[in-house]
Backbone as JSON, one array per atom type, in Angstrom:
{
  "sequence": "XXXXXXXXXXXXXXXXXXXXXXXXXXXXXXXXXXXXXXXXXXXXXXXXXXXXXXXXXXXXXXXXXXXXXXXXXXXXXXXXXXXXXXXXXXXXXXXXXXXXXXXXXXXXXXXXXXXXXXXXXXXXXXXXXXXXXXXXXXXXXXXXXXXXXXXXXXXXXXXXXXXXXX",
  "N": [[-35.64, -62.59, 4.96], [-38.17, -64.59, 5.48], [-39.0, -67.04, 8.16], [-40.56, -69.02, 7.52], [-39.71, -69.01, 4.93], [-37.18, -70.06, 5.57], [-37.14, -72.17, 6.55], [-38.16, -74.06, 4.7], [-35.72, -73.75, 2.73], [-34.26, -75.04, 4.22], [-35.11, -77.86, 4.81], [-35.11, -78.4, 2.01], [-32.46, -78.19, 1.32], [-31.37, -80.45, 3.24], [-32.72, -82.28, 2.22], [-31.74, -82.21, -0.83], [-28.59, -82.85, -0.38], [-28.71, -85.66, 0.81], [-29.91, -86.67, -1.2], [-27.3, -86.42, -3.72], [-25.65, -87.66, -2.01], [-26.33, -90.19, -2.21], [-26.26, -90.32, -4.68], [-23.71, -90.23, -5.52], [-22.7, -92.62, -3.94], [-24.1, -94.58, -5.55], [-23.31, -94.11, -8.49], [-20.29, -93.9, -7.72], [-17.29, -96.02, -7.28], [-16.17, -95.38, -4.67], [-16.48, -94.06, -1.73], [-15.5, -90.61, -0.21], [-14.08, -88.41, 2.28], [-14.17, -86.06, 1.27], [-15.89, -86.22, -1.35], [-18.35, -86.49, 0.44], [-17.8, -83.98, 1.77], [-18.23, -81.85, -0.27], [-21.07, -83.04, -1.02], [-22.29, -82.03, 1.3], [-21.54, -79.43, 1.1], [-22.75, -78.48, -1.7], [-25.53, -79.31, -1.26], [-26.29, -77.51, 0.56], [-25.76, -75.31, -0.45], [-28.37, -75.19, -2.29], [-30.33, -75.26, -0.87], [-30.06, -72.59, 0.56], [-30.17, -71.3, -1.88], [-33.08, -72.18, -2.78], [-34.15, -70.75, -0.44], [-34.38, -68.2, -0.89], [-35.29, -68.05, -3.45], [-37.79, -68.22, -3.11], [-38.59, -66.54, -0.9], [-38.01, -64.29, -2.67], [-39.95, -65.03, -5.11], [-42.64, -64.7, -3.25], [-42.84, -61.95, -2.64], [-42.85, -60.75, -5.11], [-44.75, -59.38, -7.97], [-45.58, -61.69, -9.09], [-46.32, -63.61, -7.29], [-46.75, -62.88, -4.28], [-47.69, -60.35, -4.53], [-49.46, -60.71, -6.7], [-51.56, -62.01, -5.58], [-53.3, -60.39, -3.9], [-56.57, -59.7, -2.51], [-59.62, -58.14, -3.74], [-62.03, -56.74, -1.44], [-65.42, -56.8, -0.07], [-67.83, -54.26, 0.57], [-67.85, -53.3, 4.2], [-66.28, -55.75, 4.45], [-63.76, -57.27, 6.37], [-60.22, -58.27, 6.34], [-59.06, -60.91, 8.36], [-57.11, -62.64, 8.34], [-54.06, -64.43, 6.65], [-52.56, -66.77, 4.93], [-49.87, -68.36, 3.12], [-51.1, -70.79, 0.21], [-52.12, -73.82, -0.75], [-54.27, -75.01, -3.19], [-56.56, -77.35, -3.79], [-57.39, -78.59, -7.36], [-58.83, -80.61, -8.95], [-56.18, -82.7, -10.5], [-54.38, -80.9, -10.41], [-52.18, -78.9, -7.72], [-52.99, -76.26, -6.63], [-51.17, -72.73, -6.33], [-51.02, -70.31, -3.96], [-52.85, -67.66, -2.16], [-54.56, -68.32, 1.21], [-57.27, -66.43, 2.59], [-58.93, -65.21, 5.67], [-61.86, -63.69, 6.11], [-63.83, -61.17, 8.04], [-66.38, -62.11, 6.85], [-66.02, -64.7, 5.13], [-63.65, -67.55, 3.58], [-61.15, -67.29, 1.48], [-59.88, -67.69, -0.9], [-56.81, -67.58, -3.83], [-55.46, -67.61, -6.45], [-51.73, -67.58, -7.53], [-49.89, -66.51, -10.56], [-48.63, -68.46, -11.82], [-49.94, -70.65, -12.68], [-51.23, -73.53, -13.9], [-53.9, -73.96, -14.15], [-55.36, -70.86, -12.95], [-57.34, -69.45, -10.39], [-60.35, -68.7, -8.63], [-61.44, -68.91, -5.36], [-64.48, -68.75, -3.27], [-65.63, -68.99, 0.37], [-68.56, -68.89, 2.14], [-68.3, -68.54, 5.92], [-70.86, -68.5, 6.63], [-71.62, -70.99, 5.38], [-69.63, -73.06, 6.39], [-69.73, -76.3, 7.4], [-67.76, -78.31, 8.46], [-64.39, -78.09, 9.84], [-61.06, -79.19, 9.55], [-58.13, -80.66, 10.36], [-55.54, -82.22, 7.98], [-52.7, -84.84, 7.32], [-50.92, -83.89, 4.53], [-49.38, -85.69, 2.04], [-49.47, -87.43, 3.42], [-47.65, -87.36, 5.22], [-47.16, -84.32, 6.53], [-48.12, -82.01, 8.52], [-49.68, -80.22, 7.5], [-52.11, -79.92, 6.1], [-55.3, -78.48, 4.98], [-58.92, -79.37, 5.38], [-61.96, -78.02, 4.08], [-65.58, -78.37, 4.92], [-68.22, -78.14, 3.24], [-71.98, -77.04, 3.83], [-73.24, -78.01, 2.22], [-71.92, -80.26, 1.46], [-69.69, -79.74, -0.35], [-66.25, -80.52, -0.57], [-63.44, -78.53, 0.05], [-60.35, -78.56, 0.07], [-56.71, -77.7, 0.97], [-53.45, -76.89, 1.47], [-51.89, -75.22, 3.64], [-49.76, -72.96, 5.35], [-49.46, -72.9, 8.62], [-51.57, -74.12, 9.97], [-52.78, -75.13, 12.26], [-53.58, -72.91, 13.26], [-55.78, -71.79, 11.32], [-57.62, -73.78, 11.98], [-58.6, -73.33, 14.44], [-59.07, -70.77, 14.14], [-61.27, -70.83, 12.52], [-63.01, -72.89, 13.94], [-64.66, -74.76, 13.48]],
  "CA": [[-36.16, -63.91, 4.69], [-38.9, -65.2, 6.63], [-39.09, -68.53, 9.12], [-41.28, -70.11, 6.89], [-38.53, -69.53, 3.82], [-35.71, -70.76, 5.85], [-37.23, -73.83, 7.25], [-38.58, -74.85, 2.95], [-34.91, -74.06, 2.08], [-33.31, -76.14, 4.86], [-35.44, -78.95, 3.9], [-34.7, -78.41, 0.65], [-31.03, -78.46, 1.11], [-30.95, -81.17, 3.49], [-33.32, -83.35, 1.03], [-30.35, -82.67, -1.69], [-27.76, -82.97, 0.46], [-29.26, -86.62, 0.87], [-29.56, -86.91, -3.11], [-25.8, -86.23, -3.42], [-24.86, -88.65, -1.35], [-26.77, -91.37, -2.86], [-26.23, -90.41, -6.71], [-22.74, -90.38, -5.2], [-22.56, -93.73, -3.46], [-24.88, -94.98, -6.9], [-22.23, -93.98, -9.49], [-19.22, -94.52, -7.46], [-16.94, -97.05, -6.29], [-15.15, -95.03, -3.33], [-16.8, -92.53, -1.1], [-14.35, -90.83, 0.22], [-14.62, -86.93, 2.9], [-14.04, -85.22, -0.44], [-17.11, -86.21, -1.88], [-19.44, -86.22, 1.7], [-17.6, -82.37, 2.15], [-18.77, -81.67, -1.56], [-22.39, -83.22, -1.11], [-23.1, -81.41, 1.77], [-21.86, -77.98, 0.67], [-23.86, -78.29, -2.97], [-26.68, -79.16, -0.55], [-26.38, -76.58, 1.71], [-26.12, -74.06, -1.59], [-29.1, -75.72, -3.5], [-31.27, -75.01, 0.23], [-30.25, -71.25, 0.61], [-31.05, -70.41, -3.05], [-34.24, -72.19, -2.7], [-35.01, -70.38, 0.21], [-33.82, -67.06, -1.48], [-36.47, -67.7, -4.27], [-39.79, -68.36, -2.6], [-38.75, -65.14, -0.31], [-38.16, -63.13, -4.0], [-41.37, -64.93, -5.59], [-43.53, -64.23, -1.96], [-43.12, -60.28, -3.07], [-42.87, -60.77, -6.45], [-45.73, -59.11, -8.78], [-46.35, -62.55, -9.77], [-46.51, -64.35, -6.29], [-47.56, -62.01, -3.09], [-48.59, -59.15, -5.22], [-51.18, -61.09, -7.8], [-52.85, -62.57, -4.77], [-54.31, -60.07, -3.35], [-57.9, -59.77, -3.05], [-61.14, -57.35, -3.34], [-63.01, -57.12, -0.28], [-66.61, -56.63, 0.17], [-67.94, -53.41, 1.7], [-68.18, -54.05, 5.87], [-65.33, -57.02, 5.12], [-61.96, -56.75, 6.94], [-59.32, -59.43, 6.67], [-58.33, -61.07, 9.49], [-56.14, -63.58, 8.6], [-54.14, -64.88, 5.71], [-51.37, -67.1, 4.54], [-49.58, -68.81, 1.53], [-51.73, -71.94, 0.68], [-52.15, -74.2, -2.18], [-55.75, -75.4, -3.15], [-56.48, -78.58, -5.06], [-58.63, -78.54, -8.05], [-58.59, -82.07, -9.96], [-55.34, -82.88, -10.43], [-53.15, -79.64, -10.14], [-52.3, -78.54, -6.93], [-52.61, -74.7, -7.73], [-50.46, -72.3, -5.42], [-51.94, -69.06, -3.87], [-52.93, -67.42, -0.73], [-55.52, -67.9, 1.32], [-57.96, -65.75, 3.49], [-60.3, -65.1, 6.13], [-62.35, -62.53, 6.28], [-65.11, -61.48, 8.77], [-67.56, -63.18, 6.01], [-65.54, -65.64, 4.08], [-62.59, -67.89, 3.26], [-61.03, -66.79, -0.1], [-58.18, -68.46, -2.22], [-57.26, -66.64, -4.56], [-54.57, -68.35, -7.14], [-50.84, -66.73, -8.34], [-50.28, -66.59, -11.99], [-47.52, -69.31, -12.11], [-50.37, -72.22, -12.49], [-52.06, -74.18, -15.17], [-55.76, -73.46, -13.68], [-55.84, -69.97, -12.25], [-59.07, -69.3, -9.97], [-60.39, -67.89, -6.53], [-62.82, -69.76, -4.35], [-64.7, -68.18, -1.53], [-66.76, -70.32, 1.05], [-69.0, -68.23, 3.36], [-68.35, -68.86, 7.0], [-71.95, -69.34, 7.18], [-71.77, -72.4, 4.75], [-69.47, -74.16, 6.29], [-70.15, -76.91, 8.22], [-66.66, -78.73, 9.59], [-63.04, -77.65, 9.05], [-60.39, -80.16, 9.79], [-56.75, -80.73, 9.47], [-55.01, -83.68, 7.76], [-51.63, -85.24, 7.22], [-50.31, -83.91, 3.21], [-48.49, -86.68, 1.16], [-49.17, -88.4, 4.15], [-46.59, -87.26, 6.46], [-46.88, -83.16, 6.84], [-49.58, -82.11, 8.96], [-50.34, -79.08, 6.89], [-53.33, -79.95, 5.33], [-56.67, -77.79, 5.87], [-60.27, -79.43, 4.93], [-63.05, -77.24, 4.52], [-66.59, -79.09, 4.43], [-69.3, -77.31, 3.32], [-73.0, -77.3, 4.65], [-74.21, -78.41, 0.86], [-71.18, -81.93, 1.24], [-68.79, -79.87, -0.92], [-65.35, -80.45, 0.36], [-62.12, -78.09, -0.43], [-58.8, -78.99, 0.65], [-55.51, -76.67, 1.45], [-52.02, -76.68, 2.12], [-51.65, -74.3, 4.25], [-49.38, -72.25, 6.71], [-50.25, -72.22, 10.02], [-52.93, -74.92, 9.81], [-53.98, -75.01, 13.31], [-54.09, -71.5, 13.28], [-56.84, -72.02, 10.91], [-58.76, -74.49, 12.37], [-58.82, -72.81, 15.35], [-59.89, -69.26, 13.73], [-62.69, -71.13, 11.85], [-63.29, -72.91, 15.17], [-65.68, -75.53, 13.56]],
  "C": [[-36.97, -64.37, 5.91], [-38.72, -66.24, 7.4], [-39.61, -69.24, 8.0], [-40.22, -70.6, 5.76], [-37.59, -70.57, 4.55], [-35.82, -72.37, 5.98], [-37.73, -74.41, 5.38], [-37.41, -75.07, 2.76], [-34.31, -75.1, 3.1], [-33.59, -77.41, 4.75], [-34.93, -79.21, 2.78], [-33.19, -79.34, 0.51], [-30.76, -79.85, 2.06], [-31.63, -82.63, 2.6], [-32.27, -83.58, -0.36], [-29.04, -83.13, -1.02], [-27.44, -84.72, 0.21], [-29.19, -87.27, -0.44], [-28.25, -86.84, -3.65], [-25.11, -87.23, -2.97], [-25.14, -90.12, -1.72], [-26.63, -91.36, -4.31], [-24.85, -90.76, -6.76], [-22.11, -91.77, -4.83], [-23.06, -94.7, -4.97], [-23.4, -94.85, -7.74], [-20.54, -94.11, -9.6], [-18.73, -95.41, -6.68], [-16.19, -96.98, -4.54], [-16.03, -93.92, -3.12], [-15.83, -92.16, -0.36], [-15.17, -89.11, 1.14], [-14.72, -86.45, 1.75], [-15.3, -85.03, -0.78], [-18.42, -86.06, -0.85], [-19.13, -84.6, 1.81], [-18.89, -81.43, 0.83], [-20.52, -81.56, -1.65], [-23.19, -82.24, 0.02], [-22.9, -79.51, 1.48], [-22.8, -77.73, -0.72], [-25.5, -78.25, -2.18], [-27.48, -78.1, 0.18], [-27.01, -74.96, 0.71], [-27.43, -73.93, -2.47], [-30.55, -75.25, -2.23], [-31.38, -73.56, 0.02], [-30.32, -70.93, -0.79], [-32.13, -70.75, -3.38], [-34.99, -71.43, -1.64], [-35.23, -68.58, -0.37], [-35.08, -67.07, -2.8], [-37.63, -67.67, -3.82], [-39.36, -67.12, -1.57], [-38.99, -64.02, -1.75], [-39.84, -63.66, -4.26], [-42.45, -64.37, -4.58], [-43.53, -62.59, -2.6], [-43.4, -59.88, -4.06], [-44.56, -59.61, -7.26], [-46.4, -60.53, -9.21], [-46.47, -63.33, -8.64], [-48.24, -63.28, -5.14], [-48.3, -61.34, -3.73], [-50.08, -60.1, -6.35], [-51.76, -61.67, -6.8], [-54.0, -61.8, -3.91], [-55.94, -59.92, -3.49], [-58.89, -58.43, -2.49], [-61.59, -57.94, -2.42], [-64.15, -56.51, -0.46], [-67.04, -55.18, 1.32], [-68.5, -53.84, 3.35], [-67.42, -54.95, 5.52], [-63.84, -56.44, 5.22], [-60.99, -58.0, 6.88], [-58.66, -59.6, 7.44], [-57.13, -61.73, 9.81], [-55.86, -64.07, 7.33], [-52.55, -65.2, 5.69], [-51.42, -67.5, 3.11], [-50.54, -70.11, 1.83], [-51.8, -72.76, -1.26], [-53.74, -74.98, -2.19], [-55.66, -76.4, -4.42], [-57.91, -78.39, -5.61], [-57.65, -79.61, -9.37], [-56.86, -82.24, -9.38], [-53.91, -82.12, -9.89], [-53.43, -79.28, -8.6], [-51.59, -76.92, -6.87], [-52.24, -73.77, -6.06], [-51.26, -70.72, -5.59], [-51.8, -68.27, -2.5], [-54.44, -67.61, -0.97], [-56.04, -66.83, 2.73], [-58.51, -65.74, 4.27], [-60.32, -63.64, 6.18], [-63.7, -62.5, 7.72], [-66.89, -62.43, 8.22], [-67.24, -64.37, 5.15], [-64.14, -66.4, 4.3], [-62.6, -67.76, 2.21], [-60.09, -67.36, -0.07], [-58.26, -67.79, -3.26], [-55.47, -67.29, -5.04], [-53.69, -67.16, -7.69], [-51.24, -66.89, -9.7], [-49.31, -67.18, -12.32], [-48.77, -70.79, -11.97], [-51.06, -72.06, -13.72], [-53.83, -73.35, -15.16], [-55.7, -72.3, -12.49], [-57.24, -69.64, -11.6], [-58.81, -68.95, -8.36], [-61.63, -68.7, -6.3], [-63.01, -68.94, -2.84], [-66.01, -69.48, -0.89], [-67.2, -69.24, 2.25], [-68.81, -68.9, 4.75], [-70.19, -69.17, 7.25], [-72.47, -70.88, 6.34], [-70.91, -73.25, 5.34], [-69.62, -74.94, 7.43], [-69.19, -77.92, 9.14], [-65.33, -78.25, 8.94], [-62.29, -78.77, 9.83], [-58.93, -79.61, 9.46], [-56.28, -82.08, 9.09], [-53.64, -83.81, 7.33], [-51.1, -84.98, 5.48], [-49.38, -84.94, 2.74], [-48.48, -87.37, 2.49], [-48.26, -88.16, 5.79], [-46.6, -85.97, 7.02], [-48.17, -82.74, 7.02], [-49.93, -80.56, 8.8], [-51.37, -78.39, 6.02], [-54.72, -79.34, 5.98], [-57.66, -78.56, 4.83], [-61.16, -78.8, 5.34], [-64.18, -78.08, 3.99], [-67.96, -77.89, 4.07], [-70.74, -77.47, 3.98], [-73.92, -78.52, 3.54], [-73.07, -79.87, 0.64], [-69.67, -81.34, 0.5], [-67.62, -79.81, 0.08], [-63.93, -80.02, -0.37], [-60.69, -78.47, 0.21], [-57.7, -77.99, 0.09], [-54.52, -77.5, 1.68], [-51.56, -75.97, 2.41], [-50.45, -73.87, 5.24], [-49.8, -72.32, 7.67], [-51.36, -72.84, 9.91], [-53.81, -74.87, 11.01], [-54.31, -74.21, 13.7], [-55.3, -71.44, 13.04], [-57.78, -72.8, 10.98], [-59.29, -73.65, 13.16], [-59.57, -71.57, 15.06], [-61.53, -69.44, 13.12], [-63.5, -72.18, 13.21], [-64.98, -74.01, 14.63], [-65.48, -76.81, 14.1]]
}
């Protein structure tokens, strides 16, 4: 299990954990250890088998494996994580790329709107990072030279500023 899993499921589990204790406090008149012991072991269990799936899906045929991508003769990939790319409404889950000529996304096959987007490094014109839902500073903006502007949720964001270095 990777770093990245552990730290989703420990969120996870301490975000139920949290839910537990308030559906708990909500529906009853006595909290008592019993029920705090209870909330945080369901929590704790509801973390490590979330982190236990996004390590299985990550390898999966239908995660890691459908993302890979065709490269271009002369392109080498230099760099690539999990990432999610917004198009309209859906925020569609994937990996993305760099290459010596491109950024690629390139969508699993667990979404509504499957699709790949590449943006030549020579189109684009600023990359950024920004704050997701506000609070998680794992957001990548790519601007293009032509105004269009893609947006990420990426891994390793300042990785990717930094690699694209606009």
């Amino acid at each position: 299990m990777k770093k990245i899993d552990f730290k989703a499921g420990l969120s996870f589990g301490i975000g139920m954990t949290i839910y537990f204790i308030i559906q708990n406090l909500w529906t009853s008149d006595v909290m008592t250890l019993k029920t705090i012991v209870v909330a945080i072991v369901s929590g704790a269990a509801a973390g490590f088998t979330f982190a236990l799936i996004i390590s299985w899906f990550k390898s999966s045929k239908y995660g890691g494996g459908a993302t890979k991508i065709d490269t271009m003769p002369d392109e080498d990939i230099l760099f690539e994580t999990a990432a999610n790319h917004f198009k309209g409404a859906e925020d569609v889950g994937g990996k993305l790329y760099l290459t010596n000529k491109r950024v690629h996304f390139k969508s699993h096959k667990f979404n509504i709107q499957n699709h790949e987007v590449s943006i030549y490094l020579t189109d684009i014109d600023h990359v950024e990072r920004y704050k997701n839902v506000g609070i998680f500073n794992t957001g990548l903006t790519i601007k293009s030279k032509d105004n269009k502007v893609d947006k990420f949720v990426v891994e390793k964001a300042g990785e990717w500023v930094k690699k694209l270095g606009k």
